[in-house]
Backbone as XML, in Angstrom:
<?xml version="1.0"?>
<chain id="A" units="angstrom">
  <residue number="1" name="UNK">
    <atom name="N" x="-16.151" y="-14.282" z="50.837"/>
    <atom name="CA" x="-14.837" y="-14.723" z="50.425"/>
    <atom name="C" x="-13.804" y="-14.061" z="51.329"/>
  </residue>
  <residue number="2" name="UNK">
    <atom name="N" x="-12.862" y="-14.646" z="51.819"/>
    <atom name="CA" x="-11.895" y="-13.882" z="52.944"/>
    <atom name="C" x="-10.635" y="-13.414" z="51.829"/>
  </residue>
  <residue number="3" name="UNK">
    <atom name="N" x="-9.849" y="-12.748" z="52.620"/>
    <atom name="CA" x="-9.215" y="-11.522" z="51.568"/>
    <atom name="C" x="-7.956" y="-12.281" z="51.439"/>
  </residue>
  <residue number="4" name="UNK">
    <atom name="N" x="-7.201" y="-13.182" z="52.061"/>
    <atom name="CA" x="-6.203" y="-14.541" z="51.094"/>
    <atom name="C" x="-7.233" y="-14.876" z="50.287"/>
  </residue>
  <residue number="5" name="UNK">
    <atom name="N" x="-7.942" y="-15.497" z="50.078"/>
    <atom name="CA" x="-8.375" y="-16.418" z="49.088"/>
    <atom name="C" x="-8.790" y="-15.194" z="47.645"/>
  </residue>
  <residue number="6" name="UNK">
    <atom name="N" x="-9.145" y="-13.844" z="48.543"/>
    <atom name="CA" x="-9.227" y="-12.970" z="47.133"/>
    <atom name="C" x="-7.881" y="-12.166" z="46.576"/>
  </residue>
  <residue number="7" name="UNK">
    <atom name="N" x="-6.734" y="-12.565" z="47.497"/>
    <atom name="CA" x="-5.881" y="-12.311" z="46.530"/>
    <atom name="C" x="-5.251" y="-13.189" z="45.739"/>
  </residue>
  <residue number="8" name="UNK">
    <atom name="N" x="-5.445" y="-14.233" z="46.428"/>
    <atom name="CA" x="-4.682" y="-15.400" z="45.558"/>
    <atom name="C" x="-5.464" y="-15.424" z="44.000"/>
  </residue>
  <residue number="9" name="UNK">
    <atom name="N" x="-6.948" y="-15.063" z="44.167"/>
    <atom name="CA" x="-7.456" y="-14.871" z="43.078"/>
    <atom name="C" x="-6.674" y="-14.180" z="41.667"/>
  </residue>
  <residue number="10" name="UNK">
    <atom name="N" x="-6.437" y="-12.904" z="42.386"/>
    <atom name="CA" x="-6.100" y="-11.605" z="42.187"/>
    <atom name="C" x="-4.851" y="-12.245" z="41.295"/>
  </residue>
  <residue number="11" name="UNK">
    <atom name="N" x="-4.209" y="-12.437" z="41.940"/>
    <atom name="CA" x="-2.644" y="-13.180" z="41.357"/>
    <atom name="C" x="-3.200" y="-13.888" z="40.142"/>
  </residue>
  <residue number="12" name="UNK">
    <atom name="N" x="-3.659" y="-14.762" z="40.328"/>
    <atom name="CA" x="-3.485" y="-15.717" z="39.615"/>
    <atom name="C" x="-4.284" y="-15.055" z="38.009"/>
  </residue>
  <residue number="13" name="UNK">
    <atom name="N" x="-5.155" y="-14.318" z="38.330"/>
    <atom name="CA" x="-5.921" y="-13.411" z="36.613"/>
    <atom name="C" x="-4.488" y="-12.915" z="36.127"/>
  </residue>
  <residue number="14" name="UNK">
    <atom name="N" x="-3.478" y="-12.303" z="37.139"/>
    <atom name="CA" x="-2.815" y="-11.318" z="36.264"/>
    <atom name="C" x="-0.983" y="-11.746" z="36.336"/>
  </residue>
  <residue number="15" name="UNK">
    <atom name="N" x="-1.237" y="-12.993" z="36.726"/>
    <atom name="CA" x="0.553" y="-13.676" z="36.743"/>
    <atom name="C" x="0.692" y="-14.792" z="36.361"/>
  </residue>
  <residue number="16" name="UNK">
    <atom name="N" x="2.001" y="-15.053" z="35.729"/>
    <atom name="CA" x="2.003" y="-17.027" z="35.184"/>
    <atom name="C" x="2.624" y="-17.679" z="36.377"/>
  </residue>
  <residue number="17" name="UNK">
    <atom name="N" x="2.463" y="-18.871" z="36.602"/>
    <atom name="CA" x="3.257" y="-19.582" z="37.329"/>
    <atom name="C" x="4.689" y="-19.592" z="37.403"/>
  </residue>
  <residue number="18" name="UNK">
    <atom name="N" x="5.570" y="-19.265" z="38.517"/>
    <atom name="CA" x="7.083" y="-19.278" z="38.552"/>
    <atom name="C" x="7.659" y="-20.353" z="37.579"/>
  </residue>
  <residue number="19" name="UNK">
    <atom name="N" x="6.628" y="-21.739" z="36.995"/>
    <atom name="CA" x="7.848" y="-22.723" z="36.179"/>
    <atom name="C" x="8.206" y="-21.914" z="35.034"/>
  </residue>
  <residue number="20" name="UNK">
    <atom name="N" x="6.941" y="-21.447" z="34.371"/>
    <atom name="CA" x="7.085" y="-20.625" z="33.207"/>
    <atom name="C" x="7.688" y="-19.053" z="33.146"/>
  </residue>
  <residue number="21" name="UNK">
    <atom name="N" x="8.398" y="-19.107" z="34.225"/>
    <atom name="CA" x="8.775" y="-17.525" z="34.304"/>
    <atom name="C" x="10.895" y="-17.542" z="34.231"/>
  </residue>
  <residue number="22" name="UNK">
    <atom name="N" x="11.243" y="-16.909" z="33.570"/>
    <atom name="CA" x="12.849" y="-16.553" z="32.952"/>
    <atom name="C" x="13.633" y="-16.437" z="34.418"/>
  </residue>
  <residue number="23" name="UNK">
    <atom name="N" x="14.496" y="-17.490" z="34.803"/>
    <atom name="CA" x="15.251" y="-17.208" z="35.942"/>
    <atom name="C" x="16.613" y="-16.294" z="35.716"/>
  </residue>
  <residue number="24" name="UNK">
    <atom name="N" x="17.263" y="-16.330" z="36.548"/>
    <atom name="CA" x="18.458" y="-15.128" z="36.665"/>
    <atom name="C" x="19.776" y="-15.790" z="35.390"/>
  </residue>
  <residue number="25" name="UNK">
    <atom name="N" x="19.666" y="-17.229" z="36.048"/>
    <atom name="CA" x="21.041" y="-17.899" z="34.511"/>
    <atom name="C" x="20.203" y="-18.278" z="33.069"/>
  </residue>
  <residue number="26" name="UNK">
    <atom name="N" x="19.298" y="-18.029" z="33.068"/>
    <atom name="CA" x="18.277" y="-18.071" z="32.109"/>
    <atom name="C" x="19.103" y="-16.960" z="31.406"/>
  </residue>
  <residue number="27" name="UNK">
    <atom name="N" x="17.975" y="-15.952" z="31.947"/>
    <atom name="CA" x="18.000" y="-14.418" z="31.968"/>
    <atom name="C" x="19.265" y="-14.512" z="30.952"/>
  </residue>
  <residue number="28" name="UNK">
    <atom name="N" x="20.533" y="-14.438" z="31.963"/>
    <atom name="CA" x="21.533" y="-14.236" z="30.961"/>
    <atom name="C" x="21.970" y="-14.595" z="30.042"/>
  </residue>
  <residue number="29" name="UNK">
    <atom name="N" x="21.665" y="-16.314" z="29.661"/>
    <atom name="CA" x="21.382" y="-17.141" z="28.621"/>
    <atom name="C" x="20.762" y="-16.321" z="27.125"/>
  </residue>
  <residue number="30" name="UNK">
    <atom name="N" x="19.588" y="-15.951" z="27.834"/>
    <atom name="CA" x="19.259" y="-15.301" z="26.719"/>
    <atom name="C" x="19.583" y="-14.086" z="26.158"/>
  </residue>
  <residue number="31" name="UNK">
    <atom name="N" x="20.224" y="-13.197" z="27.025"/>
    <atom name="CA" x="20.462" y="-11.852" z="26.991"/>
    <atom name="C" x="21.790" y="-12.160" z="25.578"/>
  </residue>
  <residue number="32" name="UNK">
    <atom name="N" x="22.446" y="-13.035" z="25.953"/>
    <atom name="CA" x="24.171" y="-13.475" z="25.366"/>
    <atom name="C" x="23.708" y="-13.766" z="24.047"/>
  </residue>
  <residue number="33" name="UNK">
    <atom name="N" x="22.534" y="-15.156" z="24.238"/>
    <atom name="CA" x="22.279" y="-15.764" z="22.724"/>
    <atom name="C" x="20.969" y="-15.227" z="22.015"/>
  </residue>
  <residue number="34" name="UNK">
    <atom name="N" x="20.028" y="-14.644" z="22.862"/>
    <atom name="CA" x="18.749" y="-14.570" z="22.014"/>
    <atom name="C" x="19.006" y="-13.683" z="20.522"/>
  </residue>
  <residue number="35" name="UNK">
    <atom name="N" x="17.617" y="-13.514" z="19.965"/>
    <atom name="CA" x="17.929" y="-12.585" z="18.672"/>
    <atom name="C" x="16.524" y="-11.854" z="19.150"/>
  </residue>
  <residue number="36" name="UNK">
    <atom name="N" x="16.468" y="-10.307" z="18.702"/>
    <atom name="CA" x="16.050" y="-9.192" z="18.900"/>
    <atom name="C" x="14.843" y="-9.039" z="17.944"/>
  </residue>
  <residue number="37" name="UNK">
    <atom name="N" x="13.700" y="-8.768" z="18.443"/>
    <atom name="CA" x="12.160" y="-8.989" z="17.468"/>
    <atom name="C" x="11.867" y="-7.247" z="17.883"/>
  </residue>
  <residue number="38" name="UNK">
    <atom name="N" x="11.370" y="-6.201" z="17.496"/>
    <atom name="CA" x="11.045" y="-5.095" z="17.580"/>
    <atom name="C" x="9.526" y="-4.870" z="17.049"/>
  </residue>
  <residue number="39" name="UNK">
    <atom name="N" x="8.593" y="-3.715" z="18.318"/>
    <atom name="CA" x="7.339" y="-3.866" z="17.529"/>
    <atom name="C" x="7.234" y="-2.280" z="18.320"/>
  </residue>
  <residue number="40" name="UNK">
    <atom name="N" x="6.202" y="-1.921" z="18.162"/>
    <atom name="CA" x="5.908" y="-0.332" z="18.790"/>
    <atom name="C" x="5.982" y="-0.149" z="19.744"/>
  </residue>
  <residue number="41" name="UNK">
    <atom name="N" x="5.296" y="-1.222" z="21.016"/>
    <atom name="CA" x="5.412" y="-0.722" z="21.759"/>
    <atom name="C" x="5.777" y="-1.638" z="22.645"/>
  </residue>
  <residue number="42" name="UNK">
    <atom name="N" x="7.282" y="-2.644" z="22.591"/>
    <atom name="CA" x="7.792" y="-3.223" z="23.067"/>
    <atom name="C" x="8.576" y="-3.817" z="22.207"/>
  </residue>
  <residue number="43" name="UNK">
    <atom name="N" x="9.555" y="-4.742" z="22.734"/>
    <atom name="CA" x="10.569" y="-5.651" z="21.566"/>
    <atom name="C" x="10.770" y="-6.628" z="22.902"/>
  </residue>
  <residue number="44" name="UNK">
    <atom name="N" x="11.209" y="-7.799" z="21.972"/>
    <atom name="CA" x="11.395" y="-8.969" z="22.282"/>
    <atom name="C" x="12.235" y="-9.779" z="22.399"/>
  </residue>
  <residue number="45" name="UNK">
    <atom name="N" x="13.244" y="-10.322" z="22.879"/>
    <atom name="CA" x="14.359" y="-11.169" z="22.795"/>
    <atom name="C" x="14.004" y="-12.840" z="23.087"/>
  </residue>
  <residue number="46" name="UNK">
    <atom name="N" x="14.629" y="-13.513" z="21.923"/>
    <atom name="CA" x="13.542" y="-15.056" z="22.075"/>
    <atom name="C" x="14.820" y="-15.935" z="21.864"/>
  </residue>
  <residue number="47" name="UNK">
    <atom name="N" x="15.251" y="-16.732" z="22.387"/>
    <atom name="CA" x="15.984" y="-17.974" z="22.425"/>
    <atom name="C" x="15.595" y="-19.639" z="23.047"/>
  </residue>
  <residue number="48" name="UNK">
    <atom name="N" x="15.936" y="-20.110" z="21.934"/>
    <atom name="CA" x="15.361" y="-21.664" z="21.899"/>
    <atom name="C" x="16.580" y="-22.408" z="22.337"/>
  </residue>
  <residue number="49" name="UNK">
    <atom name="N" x="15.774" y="-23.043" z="23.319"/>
    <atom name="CA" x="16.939" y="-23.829" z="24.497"/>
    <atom name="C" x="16.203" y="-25.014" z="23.992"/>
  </residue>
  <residue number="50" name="UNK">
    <atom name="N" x="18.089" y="-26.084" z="23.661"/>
    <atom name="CA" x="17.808" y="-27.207" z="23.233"/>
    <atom name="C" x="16.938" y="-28.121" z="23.632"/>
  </residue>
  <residue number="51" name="UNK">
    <atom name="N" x="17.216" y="-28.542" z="24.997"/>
    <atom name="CA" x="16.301" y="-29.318" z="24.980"/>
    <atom name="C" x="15.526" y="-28.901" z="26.430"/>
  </residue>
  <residue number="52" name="UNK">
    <atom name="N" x="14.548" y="-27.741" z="25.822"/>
    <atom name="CA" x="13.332" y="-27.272" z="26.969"/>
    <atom name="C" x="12.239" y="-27.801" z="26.932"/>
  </residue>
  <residue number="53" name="UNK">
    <atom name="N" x="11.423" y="-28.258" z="28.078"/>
    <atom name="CA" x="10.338" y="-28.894" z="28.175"/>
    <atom name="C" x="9.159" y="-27.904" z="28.090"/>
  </residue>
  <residue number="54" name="UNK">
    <atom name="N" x="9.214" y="-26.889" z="28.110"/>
    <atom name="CA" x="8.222" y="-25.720" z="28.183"/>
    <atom name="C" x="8.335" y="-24.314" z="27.760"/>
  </residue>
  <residue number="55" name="UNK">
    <atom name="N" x="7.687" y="-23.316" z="27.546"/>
    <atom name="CA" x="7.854" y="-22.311" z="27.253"/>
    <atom name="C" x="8.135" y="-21.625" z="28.039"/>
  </residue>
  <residue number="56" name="UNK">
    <atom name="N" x="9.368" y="-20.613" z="28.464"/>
    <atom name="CA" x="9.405" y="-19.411" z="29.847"/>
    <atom name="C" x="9.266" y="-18.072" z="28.871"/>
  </residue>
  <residue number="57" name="UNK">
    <atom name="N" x="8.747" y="-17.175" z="30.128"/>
    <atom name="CA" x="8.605" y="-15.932" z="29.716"/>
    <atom name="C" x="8.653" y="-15.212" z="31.212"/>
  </residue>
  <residue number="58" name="UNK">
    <atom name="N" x="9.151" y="-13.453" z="30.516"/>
    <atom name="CA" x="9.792" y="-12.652" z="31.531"/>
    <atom name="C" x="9.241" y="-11.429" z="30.537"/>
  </residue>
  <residue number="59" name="UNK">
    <atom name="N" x="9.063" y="-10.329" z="32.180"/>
    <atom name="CA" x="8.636" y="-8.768" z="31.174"/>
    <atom name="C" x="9.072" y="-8.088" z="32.441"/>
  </residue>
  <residue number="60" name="UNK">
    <atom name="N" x="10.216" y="-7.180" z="31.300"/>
    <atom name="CA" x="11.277" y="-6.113" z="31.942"/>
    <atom name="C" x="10.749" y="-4.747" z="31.752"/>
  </residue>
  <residue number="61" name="UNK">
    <atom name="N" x="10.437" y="-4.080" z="33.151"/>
    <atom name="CA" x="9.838" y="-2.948" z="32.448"/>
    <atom name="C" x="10.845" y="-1.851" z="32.843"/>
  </residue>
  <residue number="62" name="UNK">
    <atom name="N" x="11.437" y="-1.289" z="32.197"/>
    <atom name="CA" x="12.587" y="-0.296" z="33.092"/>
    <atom name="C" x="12.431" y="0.635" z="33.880"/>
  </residue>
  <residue number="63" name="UNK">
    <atom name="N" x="13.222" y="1.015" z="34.922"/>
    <atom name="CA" x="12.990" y="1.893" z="36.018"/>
    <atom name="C" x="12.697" y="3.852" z="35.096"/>
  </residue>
  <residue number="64" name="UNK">
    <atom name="N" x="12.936" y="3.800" z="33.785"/>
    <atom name="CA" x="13.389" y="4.828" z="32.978"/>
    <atom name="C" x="11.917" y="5.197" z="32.812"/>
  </residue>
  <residue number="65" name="UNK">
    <atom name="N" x="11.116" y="4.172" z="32.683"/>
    <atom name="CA" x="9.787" y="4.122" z="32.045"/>
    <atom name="C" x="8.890" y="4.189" z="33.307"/>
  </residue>
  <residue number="66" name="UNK">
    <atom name="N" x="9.012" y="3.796" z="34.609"/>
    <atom name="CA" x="8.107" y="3.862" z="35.639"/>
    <atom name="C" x="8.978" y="3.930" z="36.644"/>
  </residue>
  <residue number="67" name="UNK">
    <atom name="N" x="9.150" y="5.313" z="37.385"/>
    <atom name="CA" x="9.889" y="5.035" z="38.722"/>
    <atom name="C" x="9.532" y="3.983" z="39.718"/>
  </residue>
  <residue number="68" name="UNK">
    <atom name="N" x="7.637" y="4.358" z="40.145"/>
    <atom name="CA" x="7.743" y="3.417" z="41.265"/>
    <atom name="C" x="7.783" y="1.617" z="41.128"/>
  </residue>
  <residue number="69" name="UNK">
    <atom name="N" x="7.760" y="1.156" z="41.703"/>
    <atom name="CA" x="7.582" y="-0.237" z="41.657"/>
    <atom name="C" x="6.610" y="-0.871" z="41.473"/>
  </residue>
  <residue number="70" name="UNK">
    <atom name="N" x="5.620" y="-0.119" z="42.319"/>
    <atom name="CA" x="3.862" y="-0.790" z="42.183"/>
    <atom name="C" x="3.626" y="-0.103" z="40.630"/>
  </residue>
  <residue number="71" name="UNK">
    <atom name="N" x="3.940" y="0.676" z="39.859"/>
    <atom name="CA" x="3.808" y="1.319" z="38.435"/>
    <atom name="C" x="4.253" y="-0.098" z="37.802"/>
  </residue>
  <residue number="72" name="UNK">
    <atom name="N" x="5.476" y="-0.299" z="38.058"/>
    <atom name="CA" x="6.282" y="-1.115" z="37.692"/>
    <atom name="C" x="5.312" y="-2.617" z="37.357"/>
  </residue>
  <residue number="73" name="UNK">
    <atom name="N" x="5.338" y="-3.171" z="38.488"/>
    <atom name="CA" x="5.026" y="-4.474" z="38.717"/>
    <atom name="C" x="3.446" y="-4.177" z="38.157"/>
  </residue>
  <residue number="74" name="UNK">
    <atom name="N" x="2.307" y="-3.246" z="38.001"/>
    <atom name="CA" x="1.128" y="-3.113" z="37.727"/>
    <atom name="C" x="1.409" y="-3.223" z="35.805"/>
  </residue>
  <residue number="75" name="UNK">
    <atom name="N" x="2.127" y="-2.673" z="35.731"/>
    <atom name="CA" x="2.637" y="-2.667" z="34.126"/>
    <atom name="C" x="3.228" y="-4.161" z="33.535"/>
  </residue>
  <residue number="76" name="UNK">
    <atom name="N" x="3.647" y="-4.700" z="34.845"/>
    <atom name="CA" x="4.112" y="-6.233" z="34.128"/>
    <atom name="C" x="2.598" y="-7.106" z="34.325"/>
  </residue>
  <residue number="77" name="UNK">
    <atom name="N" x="1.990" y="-6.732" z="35.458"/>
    <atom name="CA" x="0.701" y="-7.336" z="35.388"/>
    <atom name="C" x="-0.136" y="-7.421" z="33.970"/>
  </residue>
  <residue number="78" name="UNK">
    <atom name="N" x="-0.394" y="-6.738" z="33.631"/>
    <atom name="CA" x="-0.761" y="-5.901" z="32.737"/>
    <atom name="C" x="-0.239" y="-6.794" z="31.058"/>
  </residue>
  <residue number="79" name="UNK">
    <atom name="N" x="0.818" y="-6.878" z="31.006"/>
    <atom name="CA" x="1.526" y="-7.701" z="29.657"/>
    <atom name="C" x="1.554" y="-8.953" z="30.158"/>
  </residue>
  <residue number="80" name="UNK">
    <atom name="N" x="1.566" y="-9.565" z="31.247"/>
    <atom name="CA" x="1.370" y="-10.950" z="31.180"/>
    <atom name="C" x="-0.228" y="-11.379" z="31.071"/>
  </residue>
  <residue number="81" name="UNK">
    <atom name="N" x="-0.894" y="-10.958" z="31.223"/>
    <atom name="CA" x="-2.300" y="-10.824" z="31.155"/>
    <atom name="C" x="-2.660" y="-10.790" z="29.588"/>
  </residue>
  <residue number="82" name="UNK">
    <atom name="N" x="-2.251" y="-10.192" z="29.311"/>
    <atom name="CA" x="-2.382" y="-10.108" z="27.182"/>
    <atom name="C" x="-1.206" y="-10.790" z="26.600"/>
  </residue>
  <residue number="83" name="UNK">
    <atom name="N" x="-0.241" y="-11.022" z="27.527"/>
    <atom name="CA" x="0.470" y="-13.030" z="26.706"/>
    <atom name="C" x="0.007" y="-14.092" z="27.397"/>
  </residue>
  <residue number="84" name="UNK">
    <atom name="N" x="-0.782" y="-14.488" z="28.173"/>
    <atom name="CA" x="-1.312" y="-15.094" z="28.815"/>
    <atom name="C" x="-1.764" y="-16.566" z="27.608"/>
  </residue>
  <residue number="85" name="UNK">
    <atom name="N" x="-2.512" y="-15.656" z="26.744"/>
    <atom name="CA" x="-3.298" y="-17.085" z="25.862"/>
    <atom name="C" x="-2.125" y="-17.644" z="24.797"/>
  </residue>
  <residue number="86" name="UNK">
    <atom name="N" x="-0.856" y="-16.906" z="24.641"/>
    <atom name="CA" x="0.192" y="-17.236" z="23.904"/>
    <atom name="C" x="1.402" y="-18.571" z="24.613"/>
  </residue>
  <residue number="87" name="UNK">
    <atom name="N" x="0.967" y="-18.535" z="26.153"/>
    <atom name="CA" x="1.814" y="-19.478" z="26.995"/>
    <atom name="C" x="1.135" y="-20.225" z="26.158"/>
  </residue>
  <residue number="88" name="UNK">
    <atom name="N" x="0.497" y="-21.071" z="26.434"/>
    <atom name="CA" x="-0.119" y="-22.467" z="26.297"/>
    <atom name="C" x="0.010" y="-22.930" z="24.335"/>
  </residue>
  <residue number="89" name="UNK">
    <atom name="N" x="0.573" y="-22.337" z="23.852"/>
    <atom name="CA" x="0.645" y="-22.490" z="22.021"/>
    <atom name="C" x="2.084" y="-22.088" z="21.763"/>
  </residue>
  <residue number="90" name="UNK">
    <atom name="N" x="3.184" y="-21.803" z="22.918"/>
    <atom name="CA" x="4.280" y="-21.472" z="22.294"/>
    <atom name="C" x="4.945" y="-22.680" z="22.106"/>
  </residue>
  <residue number="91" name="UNK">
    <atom name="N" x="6.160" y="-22.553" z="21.457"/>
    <atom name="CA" x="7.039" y="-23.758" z="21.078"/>
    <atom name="C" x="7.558" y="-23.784" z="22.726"/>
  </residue>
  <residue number="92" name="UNK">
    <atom name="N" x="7.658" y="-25.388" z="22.881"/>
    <atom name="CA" x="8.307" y="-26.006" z="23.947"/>
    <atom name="C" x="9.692" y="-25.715" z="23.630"/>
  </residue>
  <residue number="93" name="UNK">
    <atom name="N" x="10.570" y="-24.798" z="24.898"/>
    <atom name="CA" x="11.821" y="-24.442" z="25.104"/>
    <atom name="C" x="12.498" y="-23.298" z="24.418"/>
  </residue>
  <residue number="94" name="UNK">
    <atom name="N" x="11.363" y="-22.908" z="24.031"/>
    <atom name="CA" x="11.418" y="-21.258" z="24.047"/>
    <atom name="C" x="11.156" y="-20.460" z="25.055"/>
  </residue>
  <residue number="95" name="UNK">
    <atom name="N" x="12.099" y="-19.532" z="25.168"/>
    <atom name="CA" x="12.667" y="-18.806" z="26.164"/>
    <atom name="C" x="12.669" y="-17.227" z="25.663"/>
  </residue>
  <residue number="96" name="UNK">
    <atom name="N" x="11.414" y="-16.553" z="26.056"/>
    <atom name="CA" x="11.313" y="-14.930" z="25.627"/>
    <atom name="C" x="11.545" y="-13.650" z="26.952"/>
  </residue>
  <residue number="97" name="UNK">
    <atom name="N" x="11.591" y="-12.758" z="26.219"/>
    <atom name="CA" x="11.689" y="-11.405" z="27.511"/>
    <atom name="C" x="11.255" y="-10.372" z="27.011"/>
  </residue>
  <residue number="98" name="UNK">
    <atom name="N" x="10.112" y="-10.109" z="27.422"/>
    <atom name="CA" x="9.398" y="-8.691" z="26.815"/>
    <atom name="C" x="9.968" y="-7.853" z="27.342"/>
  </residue>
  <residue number="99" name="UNK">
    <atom name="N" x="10.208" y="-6.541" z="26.404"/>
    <atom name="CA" x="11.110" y="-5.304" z="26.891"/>
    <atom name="C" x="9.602" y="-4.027" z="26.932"/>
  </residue>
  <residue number="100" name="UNK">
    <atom name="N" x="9.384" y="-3.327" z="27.763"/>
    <atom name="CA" x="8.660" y="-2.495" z="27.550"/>
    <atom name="C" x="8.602" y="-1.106" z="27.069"/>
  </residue>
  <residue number="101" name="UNK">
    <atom name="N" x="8.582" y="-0.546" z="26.490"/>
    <atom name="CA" x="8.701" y="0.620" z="25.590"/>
    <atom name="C" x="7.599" y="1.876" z="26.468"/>
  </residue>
  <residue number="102" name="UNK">
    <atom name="N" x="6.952" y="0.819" z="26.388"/>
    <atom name="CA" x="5.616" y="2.338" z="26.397"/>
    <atom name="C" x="4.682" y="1.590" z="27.516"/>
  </residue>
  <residue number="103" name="UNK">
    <atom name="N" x="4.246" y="2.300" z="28.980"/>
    <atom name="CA" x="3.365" y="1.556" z="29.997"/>
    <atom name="C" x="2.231" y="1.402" z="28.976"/>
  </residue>
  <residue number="104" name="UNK">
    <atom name="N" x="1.924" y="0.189" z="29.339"/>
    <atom name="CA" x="0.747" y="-0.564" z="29.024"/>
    <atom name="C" x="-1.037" y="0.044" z="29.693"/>
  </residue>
  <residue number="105" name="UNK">
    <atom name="N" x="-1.656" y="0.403" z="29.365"/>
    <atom name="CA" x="-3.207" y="0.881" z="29.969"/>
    <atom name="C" x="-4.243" y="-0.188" z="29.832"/>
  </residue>
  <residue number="106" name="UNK">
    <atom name="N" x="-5.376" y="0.324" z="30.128"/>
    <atom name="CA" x="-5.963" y="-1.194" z="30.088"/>
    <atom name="C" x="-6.660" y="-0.778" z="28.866"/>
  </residue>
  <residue number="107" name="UNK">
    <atom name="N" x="-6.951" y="0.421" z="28.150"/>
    <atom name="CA" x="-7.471" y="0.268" z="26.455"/>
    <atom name="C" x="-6.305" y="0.082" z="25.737"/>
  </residue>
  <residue number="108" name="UNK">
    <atom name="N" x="-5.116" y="-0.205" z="25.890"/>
    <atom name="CA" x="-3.888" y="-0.841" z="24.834"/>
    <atom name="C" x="-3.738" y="-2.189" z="25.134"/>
  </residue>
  <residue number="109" name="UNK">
    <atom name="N" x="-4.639" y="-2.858" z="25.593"/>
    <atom name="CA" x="-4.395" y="-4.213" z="26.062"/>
    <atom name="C" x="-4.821" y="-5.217" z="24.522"/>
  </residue>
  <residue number="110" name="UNK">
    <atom name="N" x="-5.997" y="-4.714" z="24.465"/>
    <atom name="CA" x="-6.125" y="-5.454" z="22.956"/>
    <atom name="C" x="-5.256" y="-5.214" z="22.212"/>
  </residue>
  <residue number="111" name="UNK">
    <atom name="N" x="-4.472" y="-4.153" z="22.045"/>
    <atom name="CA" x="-3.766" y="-3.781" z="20.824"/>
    <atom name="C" x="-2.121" y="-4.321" z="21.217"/>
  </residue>
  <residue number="112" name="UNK">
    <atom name="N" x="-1.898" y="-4.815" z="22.298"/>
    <atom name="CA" x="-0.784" y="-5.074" z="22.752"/>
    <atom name="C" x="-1.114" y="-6.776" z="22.845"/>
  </residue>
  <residue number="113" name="UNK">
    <atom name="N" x="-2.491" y="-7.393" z="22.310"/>
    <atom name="CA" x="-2.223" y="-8.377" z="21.850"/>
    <atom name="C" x="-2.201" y="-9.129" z="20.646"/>
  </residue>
  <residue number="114" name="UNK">
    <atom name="N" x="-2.789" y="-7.820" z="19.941"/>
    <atom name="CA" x="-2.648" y="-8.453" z="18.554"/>
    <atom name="C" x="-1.119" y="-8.314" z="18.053"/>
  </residue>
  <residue number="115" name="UNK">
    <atom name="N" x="-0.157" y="-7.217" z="18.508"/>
    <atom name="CA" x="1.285" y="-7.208" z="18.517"/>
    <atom name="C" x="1.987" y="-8.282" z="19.037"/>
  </residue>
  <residue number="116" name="UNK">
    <atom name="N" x="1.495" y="-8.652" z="20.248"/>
    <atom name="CA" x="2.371" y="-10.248" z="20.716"/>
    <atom name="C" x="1.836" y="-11.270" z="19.715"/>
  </residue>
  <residue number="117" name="UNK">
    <atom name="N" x="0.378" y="-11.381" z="19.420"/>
    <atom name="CA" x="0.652" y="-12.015" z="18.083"/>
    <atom name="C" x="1.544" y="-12.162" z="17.096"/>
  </residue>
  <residue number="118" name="UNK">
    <atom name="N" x="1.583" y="-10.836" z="16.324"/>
    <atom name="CA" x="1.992" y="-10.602" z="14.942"/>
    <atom name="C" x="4.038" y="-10.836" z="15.181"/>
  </residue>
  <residue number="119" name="UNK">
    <atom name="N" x="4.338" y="-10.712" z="16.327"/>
    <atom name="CA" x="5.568" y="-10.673" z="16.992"/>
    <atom name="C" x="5.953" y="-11.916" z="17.262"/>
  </residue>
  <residue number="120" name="UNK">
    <atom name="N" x="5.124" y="-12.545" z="18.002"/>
    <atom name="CA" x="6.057" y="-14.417" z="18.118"/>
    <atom name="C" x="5.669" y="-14.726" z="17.093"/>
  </residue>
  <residue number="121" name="UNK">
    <atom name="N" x="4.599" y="-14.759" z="16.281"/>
    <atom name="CA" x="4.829" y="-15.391" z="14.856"/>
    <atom name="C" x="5.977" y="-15.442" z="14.131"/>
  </residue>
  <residue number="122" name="UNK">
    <atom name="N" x="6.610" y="-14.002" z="13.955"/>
    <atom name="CA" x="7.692" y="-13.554" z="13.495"/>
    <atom name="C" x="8.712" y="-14.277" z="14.012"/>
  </residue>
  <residue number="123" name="UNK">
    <atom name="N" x="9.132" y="-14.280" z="15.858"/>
    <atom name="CA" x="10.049" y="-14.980" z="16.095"/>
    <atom name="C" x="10.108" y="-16.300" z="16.015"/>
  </residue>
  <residue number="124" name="UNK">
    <atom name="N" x="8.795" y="-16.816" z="15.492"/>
    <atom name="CA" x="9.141" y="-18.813" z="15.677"/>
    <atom name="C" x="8.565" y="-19.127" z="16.592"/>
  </residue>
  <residue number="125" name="UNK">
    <atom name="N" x="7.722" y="-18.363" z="17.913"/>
    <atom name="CA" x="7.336" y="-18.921" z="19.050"/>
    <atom name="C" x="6.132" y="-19.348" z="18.899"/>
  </residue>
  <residue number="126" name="UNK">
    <atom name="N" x="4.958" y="-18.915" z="18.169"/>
    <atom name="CA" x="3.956" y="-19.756" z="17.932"/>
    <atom name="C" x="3.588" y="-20.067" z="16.440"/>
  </residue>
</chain>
C-alpha cells in the first residue's frame, strides 16, 4: 500500500467529511442561537437550522486544555471517531459543537460514547 493511499485511509477512520462539518457563519449562528447541553466530560451547543438538509458537527478543543496542536487536533480525532455512528441518525439540520472539557484517551472512548448518547438524546438530535 503506498503511504497517500495510507493516509487517506488514516483520515478517513478518524474525520467526517467537510459537508458535515460547522463552518465559520455557522459557527457563529450557533454560538448567538444554540442552547447549552452539559455532561462530564464535555458540553454541547445544538441549534436547529430551519431548513437544513443534513446534520453538521464541530469539536472545539481549547488551547487551555492542550497547548500543542497535534494534542489538539489528535483529541478532536479522537471525539469524532466516538460521534461518528451518531452522524448518520441525527435530525436533518441540526447543527452541534462539542466543547471539550477533559482530553479524550483511547480507554474513555467508550465512555465518551455512551455520553454523546445520553446527551443528543437530551438535546433533540437523535
Amino acid at each position: 500500500m503506498s503511504f497517500l493511499a495510507l493516509i487517506c485511509q488514516f483520515k478517513s477512520i478518524f474525520m467526517i467529511p467537510a459537508r458535515q462539518k460547522v463552518n465559520k457563519a455557522l459557527f457563529k449562528t450557533l454560538m448567538e442561537k444554540g442552547r447549552s447541553y452539559h455532561s462530564g466530560g464535555f458540553s454541547i451547543r445544538v441549534f436547529f437550522a430551519p431548513n437544513g438538509k443534513g446534520a453538521k458537527f464541530s469539536v472545539v478543543v481549547p488551547k487551555k486544555l492542550e497547548k500543542s496542536a497535534v494534542k489538539r487536533n489528535a483529541a478532536k480525532r479522537r471525539v469524532y471517531d466516538a460521534a461518528r455512528p451518531f452522524l448518520k441518525i441525527a435530525a436533518p439540520g441540526s447543527v452541534s459543537a462539542i466543547f471539550i472539557k477533559k482530553p479524550p484517551t483511547a480507554a474513555s472512548l467508550p465512555e465518551f460514547t455512551r455520553e454523546f448518547e445520553l446527551i443528543f438524546k437530551k438535546a433533540g438530535v437523535i
